[in-house]
N, C-alpha and C positions, 0 to 999 in steps of 0.2 A: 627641187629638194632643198629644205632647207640646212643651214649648215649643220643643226645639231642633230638632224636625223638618221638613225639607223636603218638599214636597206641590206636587203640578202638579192643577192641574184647568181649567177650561173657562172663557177670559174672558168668554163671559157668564153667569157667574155671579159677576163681579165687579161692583163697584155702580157705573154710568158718573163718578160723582163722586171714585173714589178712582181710574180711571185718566184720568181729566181732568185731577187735579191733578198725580199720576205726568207724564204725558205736556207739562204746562207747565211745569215745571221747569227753568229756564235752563241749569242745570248740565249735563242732557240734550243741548242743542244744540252744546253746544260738544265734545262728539265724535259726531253724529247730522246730520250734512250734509243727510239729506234729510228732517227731521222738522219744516221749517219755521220760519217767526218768529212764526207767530200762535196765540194761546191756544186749548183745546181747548174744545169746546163738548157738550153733549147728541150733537148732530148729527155731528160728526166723529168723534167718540167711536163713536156705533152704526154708522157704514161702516167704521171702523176695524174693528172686532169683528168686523160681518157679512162683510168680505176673509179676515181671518183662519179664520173658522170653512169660508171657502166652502173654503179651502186641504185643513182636515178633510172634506168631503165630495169635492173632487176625488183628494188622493192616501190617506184614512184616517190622517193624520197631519198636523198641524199645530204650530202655537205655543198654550202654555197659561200659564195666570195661574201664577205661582207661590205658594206660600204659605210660610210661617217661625212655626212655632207657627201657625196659624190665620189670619195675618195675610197680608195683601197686599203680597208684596214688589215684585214686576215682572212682567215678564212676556220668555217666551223658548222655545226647543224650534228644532224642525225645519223648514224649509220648502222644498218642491221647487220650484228652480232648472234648469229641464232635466233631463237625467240626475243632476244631484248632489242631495243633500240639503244646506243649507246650515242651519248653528245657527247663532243669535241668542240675546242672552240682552241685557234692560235691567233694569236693575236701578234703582227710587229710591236718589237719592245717600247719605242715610246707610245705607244697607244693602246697596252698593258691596263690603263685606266676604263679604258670602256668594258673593261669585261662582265662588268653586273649587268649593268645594263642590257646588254647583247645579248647576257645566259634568259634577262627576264624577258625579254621577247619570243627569243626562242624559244621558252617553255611555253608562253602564253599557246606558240603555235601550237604545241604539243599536246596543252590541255583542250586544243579545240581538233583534234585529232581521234577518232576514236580507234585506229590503229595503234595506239600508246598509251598503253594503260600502266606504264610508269618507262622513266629512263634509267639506266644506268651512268656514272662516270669512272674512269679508270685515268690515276692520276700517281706519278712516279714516285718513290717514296723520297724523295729529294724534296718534294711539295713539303713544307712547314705548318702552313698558314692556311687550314681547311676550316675558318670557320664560314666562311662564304656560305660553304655548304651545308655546315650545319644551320646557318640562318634560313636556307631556302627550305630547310625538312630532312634532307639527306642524310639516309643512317651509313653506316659502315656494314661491311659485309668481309669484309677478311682484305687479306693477300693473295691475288693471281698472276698466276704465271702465263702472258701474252705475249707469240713470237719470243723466248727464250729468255725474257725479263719479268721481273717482279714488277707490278703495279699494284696499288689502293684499289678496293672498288667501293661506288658507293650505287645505293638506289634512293629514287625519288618517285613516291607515287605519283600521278598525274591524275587520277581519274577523280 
């Protein structure tokens, strides 16, 4: 792999200690409403994973660890929302910068997908700075209420 390459694969086969420390990173919380105030541990870390992976064996598609050269950047992809697929992508703070990148692969998956005939994104009203998404296509669809918080939502066709 080369260094500048992005690579998705399966968080568990991430080591629970690089996304414990990922996952306690103050910077995180302060656009991640529902990710809590308490550090992550062994134990929250493997329910974390095993939600995520049960996602993969409910719809054959989930969220994957990302990598950057080999390395552990975050973690982000697809998850079904009702009828929508909804993307996520976190990204650790200094590596904040790959996120165009990462979202344009991801979609490319998406558009070679024909289960996703468009995505949604759902982004904290703390976010400022949505023109990313208006570059990609992405209209606005209101204010929702998810788990007890207000989020943005946006959609993007794919098809």
């Amino acid at each position: 792999m080369s260094r500048s390459e992005i690579a998705f694969a399966r968080l568990t086969d991430i080591a629970p200690g690089h996304i414990n420390a990922h996952m306690s990173d103050p910077k995180l919380a302060e656009h991640m409403p529902l990710l809590g105030r308490t550090p992550w541990t062994d134990d929250s870390c493997a329910s974390f994973v095993q939600a995520k992976e049960a996602y993969w064996m409910r719809d054959g598609l989930g969220h994957w660890a990302i990598l950057h050269g080999g390395e552990y950047v975050g973690w982000g992809g697809f998850q079904r929302e009702g009828p929508e697929w909804d993307y996520g992508l976190v990204l650790r703070p200094e590596r904040f910068g790959l996120g165009a990148r990462i979202t344009r692969k991801a979609l490319d998956f998406a558009r070679a997908d024909p289960r996703i005939p468009y995505v949604t994104f759902l982004l904290p009203p703390s976010r400022r700075h949505l023109g990313g998404l208006a570059r990609l296509g992405a209209t606005p669809l209101g204010e929702i209420a998810y788990d007890g918080e207000t989020f943005l939502k946006f959609r993007l066709d794919t098809a």
